[in-house]
Backbone bond lengths (Angstrom), bond angles and torsions (degrees), N, CA, C in turn:
res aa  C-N    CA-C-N  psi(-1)  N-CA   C-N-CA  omega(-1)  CA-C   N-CA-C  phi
1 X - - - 1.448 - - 1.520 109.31 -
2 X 1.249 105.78 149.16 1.711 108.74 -170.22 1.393 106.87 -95.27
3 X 1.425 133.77 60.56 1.616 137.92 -166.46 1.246 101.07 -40.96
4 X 1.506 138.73 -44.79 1.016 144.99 -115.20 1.389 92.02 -94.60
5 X 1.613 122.43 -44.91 1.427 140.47 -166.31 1.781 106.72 -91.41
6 X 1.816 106.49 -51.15 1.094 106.56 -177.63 1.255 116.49 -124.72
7 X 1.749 120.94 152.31 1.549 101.73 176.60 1.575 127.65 -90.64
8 X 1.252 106.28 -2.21 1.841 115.60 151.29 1.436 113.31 -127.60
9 X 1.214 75.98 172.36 1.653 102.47 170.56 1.810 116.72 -33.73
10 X 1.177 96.59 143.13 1.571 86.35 174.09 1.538 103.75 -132.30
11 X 1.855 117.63 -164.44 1.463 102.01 -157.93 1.650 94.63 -74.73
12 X 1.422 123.72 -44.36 1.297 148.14 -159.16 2.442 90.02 -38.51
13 X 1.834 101.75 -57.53 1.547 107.82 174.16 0.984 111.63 -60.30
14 X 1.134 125.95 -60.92 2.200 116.02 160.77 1.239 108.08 -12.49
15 X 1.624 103.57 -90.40 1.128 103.59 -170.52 1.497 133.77 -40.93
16 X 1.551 117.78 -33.65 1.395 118.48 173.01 1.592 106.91 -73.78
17 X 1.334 110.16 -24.65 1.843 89.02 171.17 1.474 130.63 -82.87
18 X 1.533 89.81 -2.62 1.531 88.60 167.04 1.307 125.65 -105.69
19 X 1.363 104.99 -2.30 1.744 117.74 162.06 1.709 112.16 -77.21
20 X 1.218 110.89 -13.59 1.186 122.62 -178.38 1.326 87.35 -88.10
21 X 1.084 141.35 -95.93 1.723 131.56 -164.38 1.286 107.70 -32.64
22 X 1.708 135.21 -37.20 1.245 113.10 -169.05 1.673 104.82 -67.61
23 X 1.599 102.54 -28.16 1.418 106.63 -146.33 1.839 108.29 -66.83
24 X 1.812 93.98 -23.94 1.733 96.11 -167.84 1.235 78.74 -109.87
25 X 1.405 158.80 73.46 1.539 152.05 127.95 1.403 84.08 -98.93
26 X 1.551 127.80 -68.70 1.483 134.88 168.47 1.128 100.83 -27.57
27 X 1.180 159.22 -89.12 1.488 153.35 167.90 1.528 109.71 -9.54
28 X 1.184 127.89 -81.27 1.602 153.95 154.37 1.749 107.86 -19.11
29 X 1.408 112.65 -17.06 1.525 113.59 -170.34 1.299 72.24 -127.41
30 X 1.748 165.07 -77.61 1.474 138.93 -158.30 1.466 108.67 -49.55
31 X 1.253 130.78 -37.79 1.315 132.98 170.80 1.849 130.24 -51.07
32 X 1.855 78.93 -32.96 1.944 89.97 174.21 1.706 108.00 -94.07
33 X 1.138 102.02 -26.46 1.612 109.91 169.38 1.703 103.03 -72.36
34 X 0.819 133.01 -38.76 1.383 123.72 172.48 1.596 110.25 -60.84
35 X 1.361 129.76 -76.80 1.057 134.63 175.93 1.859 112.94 -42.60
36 X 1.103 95.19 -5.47 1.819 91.55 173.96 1.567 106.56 -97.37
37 X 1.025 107.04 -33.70 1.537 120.86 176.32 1.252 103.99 -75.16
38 X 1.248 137.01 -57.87 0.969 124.99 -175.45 1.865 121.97 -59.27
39 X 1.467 107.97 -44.55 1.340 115.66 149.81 1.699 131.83 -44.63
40 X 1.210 92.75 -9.88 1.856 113.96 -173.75 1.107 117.71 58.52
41 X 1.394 109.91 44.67 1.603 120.50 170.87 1.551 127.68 -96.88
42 X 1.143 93.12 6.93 1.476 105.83 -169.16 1.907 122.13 -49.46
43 X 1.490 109.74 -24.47 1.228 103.31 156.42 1.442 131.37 -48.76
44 X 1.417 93.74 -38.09 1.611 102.63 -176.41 1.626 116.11 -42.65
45 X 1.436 100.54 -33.86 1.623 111.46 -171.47 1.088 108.86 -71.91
46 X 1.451 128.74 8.80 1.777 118.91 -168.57 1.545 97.83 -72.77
47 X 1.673 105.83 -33.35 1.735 117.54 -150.60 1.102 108.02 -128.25
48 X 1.757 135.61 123.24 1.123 103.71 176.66 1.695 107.35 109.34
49 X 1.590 107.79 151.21 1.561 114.67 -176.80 1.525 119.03 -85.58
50 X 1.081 130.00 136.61 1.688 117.11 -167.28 1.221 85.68 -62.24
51 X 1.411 149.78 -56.42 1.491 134.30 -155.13 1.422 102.23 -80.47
52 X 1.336 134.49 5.28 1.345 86.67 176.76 2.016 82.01 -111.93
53 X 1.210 109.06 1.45 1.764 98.01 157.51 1.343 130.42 -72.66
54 X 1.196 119.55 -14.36 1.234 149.75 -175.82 1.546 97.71 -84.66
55 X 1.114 139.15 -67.88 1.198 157.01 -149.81 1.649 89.57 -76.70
56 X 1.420 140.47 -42.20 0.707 133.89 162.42 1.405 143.40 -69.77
57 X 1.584 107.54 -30.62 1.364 117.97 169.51 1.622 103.11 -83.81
58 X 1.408 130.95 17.33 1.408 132.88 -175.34 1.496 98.98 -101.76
59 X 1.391 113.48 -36.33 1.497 121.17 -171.42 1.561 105.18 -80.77
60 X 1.310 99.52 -33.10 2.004 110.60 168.11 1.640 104.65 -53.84
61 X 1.142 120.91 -28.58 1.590 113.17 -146.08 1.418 77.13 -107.86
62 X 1.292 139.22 -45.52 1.562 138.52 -162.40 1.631 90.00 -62.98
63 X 0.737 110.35 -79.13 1.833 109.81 166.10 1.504 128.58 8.68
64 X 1.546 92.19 -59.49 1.512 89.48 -172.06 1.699 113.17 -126.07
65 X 1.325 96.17 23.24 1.610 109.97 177.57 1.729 124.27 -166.98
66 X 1.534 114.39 -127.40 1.888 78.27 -168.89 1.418 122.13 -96.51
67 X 1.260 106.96 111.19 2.375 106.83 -171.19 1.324 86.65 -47.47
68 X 0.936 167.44 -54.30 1.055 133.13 -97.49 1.903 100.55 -121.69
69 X 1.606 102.70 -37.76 1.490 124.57 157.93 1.534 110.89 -54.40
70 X 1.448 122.02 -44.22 1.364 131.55 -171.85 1.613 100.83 -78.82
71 X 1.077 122.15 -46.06 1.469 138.14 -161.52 2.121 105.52 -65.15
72 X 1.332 79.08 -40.45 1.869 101.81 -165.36 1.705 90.65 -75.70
73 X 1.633 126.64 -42.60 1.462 120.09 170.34 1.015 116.00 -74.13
74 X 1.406 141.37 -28.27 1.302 135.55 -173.95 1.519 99.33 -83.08
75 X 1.367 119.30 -44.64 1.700 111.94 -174.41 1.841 115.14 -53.86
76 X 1.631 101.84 -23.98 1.495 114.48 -163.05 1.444 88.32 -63.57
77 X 1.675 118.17 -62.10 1.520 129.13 -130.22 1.928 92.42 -74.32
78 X 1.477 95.28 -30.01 1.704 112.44 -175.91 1.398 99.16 -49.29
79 X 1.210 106.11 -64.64 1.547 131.70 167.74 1.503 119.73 9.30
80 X 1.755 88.55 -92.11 1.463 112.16 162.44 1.193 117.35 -48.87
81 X 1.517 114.69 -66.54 1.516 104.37 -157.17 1.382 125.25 -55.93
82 X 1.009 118.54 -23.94 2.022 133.87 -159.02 2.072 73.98 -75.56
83 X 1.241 151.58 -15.46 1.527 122.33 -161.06 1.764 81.30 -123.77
84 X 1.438 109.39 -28.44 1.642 110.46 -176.96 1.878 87.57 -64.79
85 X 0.699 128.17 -54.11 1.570 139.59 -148.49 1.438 99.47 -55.78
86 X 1.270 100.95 -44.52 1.251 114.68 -170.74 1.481 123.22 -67.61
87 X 1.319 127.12 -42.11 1.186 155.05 143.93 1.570 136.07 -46.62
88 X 1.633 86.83 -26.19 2.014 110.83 161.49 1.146 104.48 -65.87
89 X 1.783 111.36 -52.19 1.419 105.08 -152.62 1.875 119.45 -162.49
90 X 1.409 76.00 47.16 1.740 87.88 -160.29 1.577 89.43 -133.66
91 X 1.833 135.39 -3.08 1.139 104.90 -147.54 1.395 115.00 -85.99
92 X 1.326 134.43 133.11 1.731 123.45 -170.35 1.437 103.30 -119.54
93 X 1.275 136.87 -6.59 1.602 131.93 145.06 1.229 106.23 -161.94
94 X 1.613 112.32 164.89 1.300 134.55 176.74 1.450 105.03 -135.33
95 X 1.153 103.17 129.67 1.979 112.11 166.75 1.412 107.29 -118.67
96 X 1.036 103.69 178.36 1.940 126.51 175.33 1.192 108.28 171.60
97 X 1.055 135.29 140.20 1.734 151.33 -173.06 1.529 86.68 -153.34
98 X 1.436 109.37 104.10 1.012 111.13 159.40 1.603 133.43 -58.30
99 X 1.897 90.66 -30.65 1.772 85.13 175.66 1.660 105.79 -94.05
100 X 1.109 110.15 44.93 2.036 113.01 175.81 1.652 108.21 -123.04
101 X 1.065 113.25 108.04 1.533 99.75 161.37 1.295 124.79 -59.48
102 X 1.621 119.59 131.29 1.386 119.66 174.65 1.276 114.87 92.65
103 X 1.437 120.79 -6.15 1.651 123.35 -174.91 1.178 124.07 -86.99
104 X 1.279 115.92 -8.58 1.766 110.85 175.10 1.368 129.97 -83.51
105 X 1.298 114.35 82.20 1.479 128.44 -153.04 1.442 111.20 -136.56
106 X 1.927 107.89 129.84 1.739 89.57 -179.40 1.577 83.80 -110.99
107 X 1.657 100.56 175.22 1.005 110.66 -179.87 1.732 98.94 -132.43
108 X 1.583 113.41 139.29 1.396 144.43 -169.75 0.818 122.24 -107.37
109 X 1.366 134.43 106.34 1.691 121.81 158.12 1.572 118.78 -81.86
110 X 1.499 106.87 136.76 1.488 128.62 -168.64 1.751 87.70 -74.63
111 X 1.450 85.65 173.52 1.600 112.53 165.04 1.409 114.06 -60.04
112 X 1.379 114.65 -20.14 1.511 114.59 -156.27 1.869 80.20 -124.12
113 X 0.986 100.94 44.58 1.737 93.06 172.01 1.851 125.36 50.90
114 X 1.274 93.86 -16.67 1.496 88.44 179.73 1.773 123.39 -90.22
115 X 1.142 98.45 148.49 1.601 102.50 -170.08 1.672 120.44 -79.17
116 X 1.418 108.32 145.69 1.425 96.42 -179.60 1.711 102.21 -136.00
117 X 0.940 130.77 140.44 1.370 145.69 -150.55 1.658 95.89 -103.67
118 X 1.161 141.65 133.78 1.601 129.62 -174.82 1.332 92.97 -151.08
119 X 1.183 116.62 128.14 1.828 127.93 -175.38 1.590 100.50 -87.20
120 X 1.368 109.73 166.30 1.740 103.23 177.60 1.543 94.54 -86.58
121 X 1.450 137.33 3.04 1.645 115.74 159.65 1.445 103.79 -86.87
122 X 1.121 149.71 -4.89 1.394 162.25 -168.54 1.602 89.84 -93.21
123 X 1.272 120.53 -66.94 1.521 125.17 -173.32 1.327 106.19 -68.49
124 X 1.684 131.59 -59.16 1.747 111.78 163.64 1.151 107.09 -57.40
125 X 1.327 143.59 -4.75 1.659 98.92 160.71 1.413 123.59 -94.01
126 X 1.494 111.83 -4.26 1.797 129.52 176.37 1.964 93.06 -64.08
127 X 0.923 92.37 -56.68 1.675 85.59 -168.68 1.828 108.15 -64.51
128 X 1.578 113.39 -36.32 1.614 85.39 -174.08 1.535 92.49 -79.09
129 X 1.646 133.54 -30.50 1.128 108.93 173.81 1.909 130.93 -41.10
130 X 1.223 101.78 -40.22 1.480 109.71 -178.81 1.426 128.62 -59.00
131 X 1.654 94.82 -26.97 1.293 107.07 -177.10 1.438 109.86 -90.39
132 X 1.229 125.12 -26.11 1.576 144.05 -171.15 1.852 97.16 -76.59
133 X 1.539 105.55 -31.17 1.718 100.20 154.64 1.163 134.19 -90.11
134 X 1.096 105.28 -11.97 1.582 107.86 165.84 0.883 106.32 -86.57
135 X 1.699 147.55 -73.57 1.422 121.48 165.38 1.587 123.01 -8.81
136 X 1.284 127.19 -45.98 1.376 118.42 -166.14 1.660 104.52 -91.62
137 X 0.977 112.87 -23.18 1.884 118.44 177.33 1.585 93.64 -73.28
138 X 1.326 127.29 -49.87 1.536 110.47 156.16 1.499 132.64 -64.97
139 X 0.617 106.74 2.65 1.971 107.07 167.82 1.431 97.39 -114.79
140 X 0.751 131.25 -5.26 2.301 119.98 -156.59 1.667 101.02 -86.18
141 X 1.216 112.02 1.51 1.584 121.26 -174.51 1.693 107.13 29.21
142 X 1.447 121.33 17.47 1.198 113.58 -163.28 2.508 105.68 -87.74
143 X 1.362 103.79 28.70 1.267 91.23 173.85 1.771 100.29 -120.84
């Protein structure tokens, strides 16, 4: 944010916080593409979204080792995505008034049509959240 010029956020800081969520979901998807490869699934990637291959080789691994370790990563990534998702491809406006407190807010329509209002502190915290799961999908040694 440009304090210097304005005293909030404007659309231009929006917008970079939501390039920031795309940028570490992209992070968050090299991490599931790794673990597929490393699992030697890498065909899987010809067709198809790495997460929802991921999502599947997660239910493989719950299978034959700990649900509950598997269950706790898959609930995380769920987590994120349903507000990432939203922000992929749901967005139906964005404001910012820099001279308004509290106004830099887009608004999303869900899958189910209903709208959800997400502030850009709502959206910086989607991205360090995202990354705070990817960090842990890299330590979880679970592939």
């Amino acid at each position: 944010m440009n304090s210097d010029i304005f005293p909030n956020p404007t659309l231009r800081d929006l917008a970079c916080e939501i390039g920031q969520v795309q940028i570490y979901w992209c992070f968050l998807e090299t991490e599931m593409r790794r673990q597929l490869k490393e699992a030697g699934l890498q065909g899987r990637l010809a067709k198809g979204t790495v997460f929802t291959h991921w999502r599947t080789y997660m239910a493989e691994v719950a299978d034959r080792s700990d649900k509950s370790a598997t269950a706790a990563q898959l609930g995380a990534v769920e987590k994120v995505s349903k507000i990432r998702n939203l922000l992929a491809h749901g967005i139906q406006s964005v404001t910012a008034n820099p001279w308004e407190a509290d106004s830099a807010v887009v608004v999303c329509e869900g899958p189910d049509g209903s709208n959800h209002s997400l502030t850009i502190e709502t959206i910086r915290g989607l991205a360090e959240e995202i990354d705070k799961v990817r960090r842990s999908l890299r330590r979880s040694g679970l592939v």
